[in-house]
N, C-alpha and C positions, 0 to 999 in steps of 0.2 A: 927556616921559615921567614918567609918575608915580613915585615912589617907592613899594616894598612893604618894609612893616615885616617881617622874619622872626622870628618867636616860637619860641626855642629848646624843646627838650622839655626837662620839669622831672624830672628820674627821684628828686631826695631824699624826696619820699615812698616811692617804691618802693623805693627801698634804706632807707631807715629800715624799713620791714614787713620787707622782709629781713634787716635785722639784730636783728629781733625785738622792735621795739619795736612795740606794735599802736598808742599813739596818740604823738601829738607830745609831751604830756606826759610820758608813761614816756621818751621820747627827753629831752627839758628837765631830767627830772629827774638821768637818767644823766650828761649832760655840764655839771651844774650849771650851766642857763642856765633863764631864766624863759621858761615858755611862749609867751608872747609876741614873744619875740625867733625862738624856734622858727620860730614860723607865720613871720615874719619870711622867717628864710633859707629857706625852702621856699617860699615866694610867690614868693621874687626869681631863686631861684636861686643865691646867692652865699651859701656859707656860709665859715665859717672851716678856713684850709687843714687844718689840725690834725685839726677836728673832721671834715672829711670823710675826709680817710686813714682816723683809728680807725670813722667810721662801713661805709667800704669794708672794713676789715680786719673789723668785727662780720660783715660779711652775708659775710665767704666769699671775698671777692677778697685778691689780691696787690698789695702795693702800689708791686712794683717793677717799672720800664719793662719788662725783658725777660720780664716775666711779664703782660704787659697783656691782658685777658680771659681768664688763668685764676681758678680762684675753688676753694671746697674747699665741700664739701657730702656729705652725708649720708657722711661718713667717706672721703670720695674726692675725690682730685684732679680738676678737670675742667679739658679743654682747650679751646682757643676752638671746636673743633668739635665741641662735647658728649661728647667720648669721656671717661669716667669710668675714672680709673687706680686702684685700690685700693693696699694700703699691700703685699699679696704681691706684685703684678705690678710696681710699684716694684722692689721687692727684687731682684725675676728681671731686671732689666734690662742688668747686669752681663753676667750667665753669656747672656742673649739675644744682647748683644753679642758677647760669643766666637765664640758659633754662628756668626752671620754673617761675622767674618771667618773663623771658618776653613773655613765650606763655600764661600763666596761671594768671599773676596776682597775683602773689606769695607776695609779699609786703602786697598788700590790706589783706588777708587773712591773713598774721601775723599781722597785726593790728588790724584787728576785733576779732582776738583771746583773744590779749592782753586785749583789753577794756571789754572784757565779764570777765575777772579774777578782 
């Protein structure tokens, strides 16, 4: 049986234009590296760990595990399933909470959750 090569997807172009950079130049210049090395880590795939975090943090994502696939855009949180959270509906999440424990019983239900894990 033959071997197949599998060719990963390259997505640092698309997060470089996400982060606002339109060409790899404006990218080279920002993270004072020569364009050349640019085209580089975008050919290969393999860029420097640093510089991908700050390029991820440019274009809108989080860079921490428990936050993987949120990202922040046009002034709002987004969740991995596109729901866009504004900065009031944030704020209301508190007094949301409340609600729900005390129409619903909201406590007991995280409790029994807990004990079934």
């Amino acid at each position: 049986m033959r071997s197949q090569s599998h060719k990963t997807l390259n997505f640092f172009p698309h997060l470089r234009l996400l982060a606002g950079f339109r060409t790899q130049q404006d990218a080279a210049d920002y993270f004072e590296v020569h364009r050349r090395t640019w085209n580089r880590w975008e050919k290969s795939g393999k860029i420097k760990r640093h510089v991908r975090e700050m390029l991820k943090i440019k274009a809108g994502y989080l860079p921490f595990s428990d936050w993987h696939q949120f990202r922040f855009s046009d002034g709002k949180l987004w969740t991995p399933q596109n729901y866009g959270l504004s900065p009031n509906v944030i704020e209301s999440l508190p007094l949301l909470l409340q609600s729900a424990r005390d129409t619903f019983g909201y406590d007991e239900f995280v409790k029994a959750r807990e004990s079934d894990s």
